[in-house]
ZAMARGU-4260 file (C-alpha; in steps of 0.2 Angstrom, whole numbers, plus 5000, padded with zeros to 4 digits):
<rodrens>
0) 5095/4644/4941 | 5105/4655/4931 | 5092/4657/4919 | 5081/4664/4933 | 5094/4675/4939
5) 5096/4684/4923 | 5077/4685/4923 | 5076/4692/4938 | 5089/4706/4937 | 5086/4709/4918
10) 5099/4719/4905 | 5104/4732/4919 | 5106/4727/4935 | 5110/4739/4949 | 5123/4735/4962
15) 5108/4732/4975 | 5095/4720/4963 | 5111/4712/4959 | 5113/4709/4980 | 5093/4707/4981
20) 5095/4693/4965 | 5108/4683/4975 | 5097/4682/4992 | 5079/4676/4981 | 5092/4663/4971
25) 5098/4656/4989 | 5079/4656/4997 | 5074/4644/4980 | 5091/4633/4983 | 5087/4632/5001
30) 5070/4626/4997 | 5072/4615/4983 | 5084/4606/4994 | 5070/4604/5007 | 5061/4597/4991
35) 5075/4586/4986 | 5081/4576/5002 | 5078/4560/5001 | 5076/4558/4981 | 5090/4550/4971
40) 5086/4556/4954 | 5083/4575/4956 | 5084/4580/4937 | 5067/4576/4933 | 5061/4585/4945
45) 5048/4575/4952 | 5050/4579/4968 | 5040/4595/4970 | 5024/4585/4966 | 5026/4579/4984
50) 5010/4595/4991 | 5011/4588/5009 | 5031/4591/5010 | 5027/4610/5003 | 5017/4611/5017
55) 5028/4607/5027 | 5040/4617/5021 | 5029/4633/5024 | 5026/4625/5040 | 5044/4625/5046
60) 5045/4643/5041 | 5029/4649/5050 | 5036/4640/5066 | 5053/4645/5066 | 5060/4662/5074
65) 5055/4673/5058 | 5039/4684/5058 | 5026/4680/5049 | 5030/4692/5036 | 5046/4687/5032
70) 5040/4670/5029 | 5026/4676/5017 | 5041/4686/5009 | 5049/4668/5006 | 5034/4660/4998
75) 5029/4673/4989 | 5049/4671/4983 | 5046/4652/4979 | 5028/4655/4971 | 5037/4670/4959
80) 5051/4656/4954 | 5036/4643/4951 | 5029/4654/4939 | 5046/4657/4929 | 5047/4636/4930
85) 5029/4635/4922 | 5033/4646/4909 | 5052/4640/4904 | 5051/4620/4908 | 5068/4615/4913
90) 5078/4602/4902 | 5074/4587/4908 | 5059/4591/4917 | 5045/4579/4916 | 5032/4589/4925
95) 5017/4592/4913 | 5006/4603/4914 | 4993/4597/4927 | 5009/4594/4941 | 5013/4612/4940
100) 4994/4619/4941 | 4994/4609/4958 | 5010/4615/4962 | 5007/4631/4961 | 4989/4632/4967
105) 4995/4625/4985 | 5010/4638/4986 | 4994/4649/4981 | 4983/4642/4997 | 4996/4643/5008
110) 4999/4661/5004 | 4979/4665/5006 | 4980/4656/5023 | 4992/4666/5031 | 4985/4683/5024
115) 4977/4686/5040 | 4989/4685/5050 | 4999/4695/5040 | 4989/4708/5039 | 4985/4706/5058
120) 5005/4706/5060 | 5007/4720/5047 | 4992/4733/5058 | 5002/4728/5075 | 5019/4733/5069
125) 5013/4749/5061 | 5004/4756/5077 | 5017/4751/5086 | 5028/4761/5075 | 5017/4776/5074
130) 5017/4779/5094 | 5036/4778/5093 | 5039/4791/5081 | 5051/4808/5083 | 5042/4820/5089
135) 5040/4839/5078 | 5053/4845/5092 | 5065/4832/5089 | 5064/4835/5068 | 5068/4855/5073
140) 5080/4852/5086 | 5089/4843/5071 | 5088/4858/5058 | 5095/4870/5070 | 5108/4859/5076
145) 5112/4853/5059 | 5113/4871/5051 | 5129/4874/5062 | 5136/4855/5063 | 5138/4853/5046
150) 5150/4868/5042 | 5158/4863/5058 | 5162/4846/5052 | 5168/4851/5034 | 5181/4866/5042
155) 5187/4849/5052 | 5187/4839/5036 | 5196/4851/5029 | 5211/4853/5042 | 5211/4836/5049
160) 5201/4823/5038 | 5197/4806/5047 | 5184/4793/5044 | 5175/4798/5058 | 5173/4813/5056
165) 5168/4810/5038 | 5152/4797/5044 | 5148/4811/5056 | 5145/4822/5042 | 5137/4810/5032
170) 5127/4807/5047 | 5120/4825/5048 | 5118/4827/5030 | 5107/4814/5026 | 5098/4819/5043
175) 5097/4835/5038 | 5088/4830/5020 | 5077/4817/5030 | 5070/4829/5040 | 5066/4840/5027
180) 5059/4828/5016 | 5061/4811/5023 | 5067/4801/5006 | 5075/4783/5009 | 5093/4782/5010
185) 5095/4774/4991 | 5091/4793/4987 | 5108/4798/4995 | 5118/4784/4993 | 5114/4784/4975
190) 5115/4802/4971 | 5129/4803/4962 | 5144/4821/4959 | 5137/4823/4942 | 5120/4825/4948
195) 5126/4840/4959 | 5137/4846/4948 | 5122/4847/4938 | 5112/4856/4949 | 5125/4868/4953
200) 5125/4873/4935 | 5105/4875/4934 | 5104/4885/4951 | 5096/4901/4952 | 5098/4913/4967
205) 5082/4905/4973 | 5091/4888/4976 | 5095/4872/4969 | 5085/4857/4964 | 5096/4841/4962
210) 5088/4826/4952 | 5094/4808/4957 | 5088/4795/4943 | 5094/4778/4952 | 5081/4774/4968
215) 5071/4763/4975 | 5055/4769/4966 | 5062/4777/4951 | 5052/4764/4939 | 5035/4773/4948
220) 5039/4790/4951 | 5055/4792/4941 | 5070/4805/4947 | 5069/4810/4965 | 5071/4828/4968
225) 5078/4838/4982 | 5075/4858/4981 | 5090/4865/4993 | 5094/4883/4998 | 5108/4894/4992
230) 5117/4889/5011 | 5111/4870/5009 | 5118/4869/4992 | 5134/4879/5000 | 5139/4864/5011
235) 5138/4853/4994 | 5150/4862/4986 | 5160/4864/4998 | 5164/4843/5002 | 5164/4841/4983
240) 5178/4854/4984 | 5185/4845/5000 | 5185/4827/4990 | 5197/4830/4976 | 5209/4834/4992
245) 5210/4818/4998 | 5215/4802/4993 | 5204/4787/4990 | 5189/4798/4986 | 5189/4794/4965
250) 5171/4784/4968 | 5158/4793/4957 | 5144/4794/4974 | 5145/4810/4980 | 5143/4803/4998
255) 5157/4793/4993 | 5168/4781/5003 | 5180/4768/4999 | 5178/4756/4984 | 5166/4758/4969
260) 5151/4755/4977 | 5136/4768/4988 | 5138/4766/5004 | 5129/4755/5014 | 5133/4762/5030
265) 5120/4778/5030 | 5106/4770/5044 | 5123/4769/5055 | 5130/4788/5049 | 5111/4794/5054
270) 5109/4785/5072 | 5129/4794/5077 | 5121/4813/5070 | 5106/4808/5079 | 5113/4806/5097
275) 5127/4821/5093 | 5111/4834/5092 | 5107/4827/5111 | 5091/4814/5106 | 5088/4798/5116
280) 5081/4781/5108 | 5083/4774/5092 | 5079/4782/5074 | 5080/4779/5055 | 5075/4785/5040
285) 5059/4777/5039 | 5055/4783/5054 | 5058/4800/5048 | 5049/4798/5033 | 5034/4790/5044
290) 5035/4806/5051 | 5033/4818/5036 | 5020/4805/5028 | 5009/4806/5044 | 5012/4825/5043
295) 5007/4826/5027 | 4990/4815/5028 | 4981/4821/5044 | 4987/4843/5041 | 4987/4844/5021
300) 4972/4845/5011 | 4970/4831/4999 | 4980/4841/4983 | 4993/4845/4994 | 4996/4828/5004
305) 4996/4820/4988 | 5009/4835/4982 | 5021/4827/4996 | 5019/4810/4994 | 5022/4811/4975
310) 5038/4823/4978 | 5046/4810/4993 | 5042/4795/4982 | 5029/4787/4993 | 5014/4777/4987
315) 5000/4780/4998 | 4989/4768/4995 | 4997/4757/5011 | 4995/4771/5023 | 4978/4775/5017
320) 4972/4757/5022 | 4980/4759/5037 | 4974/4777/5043 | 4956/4767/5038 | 4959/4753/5050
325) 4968/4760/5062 | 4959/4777/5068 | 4967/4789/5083 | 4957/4793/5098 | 4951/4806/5092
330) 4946/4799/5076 | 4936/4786/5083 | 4926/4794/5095 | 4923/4806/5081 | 4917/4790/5070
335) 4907/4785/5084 | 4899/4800/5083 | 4894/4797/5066 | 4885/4782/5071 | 4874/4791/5082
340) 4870/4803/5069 | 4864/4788/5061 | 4853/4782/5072 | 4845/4799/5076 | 4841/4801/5058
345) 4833/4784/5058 | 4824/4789/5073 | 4817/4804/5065 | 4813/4795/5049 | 4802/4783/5058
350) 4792/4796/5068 | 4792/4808/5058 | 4803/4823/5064 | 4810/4835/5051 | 4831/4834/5052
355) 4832/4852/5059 | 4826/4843/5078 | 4835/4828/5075 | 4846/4833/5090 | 4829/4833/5103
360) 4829/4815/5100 | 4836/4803/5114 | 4842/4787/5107 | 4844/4780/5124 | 4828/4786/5131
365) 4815/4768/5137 | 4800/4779/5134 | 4789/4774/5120 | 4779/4787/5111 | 4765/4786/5123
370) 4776/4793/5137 | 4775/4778/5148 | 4792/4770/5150 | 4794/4749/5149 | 4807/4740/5157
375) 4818/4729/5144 | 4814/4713/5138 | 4824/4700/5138 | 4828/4692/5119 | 4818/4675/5119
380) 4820/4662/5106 | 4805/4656/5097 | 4798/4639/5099 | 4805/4632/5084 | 4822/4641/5086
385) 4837/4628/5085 | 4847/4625/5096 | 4866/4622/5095 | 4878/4612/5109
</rodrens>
């Protein structure tokens, strides 16, 4: 197991693929265990030849109180370790070659089977999401609010520090960047003083553009960027200055709290900004960046969308299968529409009308080209038609 933890996080870990290492490691002990009870000689590793209690493993997960994409995010965890298995053989194994191809070839079918309710799952949550989503007055609301909170917060900080006056601020910070840009919170957490500091030094009198190399996506998009104005930047400054006159503020985050680590707190720092501004219901950063996403896709031209997808870090090819199944109201109709066209061509192909009077053709009209109109006839089978019970 240590093998595939070392795998698994590779020669540079960060602080959260090391987190993210330690939950996959306990999913694989948690199964194998499933694998295991009952056997008395585990170091052979026979017991995973037994496919019915894989099955039922995957059963108890499907069945139990997790959705059904978490429980595909736990094979899909035992299926990746499988593979590792496959290719490094334990010492002591004695699982050839034709044990792991049926191994892995049911943790495959089980996967296959659930991809339709996954998806299904995956289509449900999304719409749902989309309906609940801040609306454009809520996303000004908090700029305007957050132009005055924020230099507000740091004169407090400045005269009377405490730690909740600090999460406020972190709060209205990372909402003001959200709204803006909607990056994920591994963007601010990880964005360190020496980026800033960075930034500040390559500033012009047009702004600032600060470059965080350690996020989420960084292997596919690489540094995230944030462009700030001369005020934006300002308040930056301004808490770096603020932090080297308190105590306990030596970590190397510039939204920095106690210990060595980013904070983990942000989502918590956003909802207490969120409800200061005056806004009901609950909100977090990927709703925000939902938000700008949606924006983007339905009021930029293609260039552009992809312009702001590439600059937020956001791969578009998920959204673009769902916008494709999952049209508005508008949308549909206007697809429905498309289908009509379709059949009005077709009509005018088969009788001979040039596409410039495609629209004097009634596609619900009884009439035949005689003029006389027919009542419908029923569908009848055929004499040798089948018949099913």
């Amino acid at each position: 197991m240590q093998g595939y933890r070392d795998h698994y996080e590779g020669i540079d870990p960060t602080v959260r693929l090391q987190e993210n290492a330690v939950s996959k490691i306990s999913r694989v002990k948690s199964f194998l265990s499933f694998m295991a009870h009952g056997f008395n000689r585990l170091s052979d590793w026979l017991f995973l030849r037994d496919l019915k209690r894989i099955r039922g493993w995957s059963r108890s997960l499907i069945k139990s109180s997790l959705q059904v994409t978490t429980s595909d995010f736990y094979i899909k965890n035992i299926s990746h370790f499988l593979k590792y298995m496959n290719e490094t053989p334990c010492k002591g194994s004695r699982l050839n070659q034709n044990d792991m191809i049926l191994i892995t070839r049911e943790v495959a079918a089980i996967l296959k089977s659930m991809r339709k309710k996954v998806f299904i799952h995956q289509m449900q949550v999304k719409r749902d999401k989309m309906e609940g989503l801040p609306s454009h007055k809520d996303i000004m609301a908090c700029l305007t609010v957050a132009k005055t909170r924020i230099p507000q917060l740091l004169d407090v900080m400045t005269s009377n520090p405490t730690h909740a006056t600090r999460s406020l601020l972190y709060g209205y910070m990372t909402l003001n960047w959200s709204c803006i840009y909607g990056h994920r919170p591994g963007v601010y957490s990880n964005m360190t003083n020496t980026e800033v500091l960075k930034a500040e030094i390559t500033g012009t009198a047009f702004g600032h553009l600060i470059h965080v190399s350690n996020h989420k996506t960084a292997n596919a998009f690489g540094e995230a960027q944030m462009y700030l104005t001369i005020e934006e930047f300002g308040w930056m400054k301004r808490w770096l200055e603020i932090k080297g006159t308190l105590t306990g503020t030596n970590n190397r985050y510039f939204l920095c709290i106690a210990g060595k680590n980013p904070s983990r707190n942000l989502a918590s720092f956003l909802r207490l900004a969120w409800a200061d501004v005056g806004l009901k219901g609950p909100i977090n950063f990927t709703d925000l960046r939902t938000v700008h996403a949606d924006n983007a896709k339905r009021f930029q031209d293609i260039s552009n969308c992809q312009r702001v997808s590439d600059f937020m870090c956001h791969n578009t090819a998920t959204a673009d299968t769902f916008y494709a199944k999952n049209p508005s109201l508008k949308e549909a109709a206007d697809i429905r529409m498309l289908f009509t066209e379709s059949l009005q061509a077709a009509a005018a192909a088969a009788s001979g009308v040039s596409e410039d009077n495609l629209g004097d053709i009634d596609i619900h009209s009884d009439r035949d080209s005689s003029g006389e109109e027919h009542s419908p006839t029923p569908y009848q089978d055929s004499t040798d038609t089948e018949t099913s019970d």
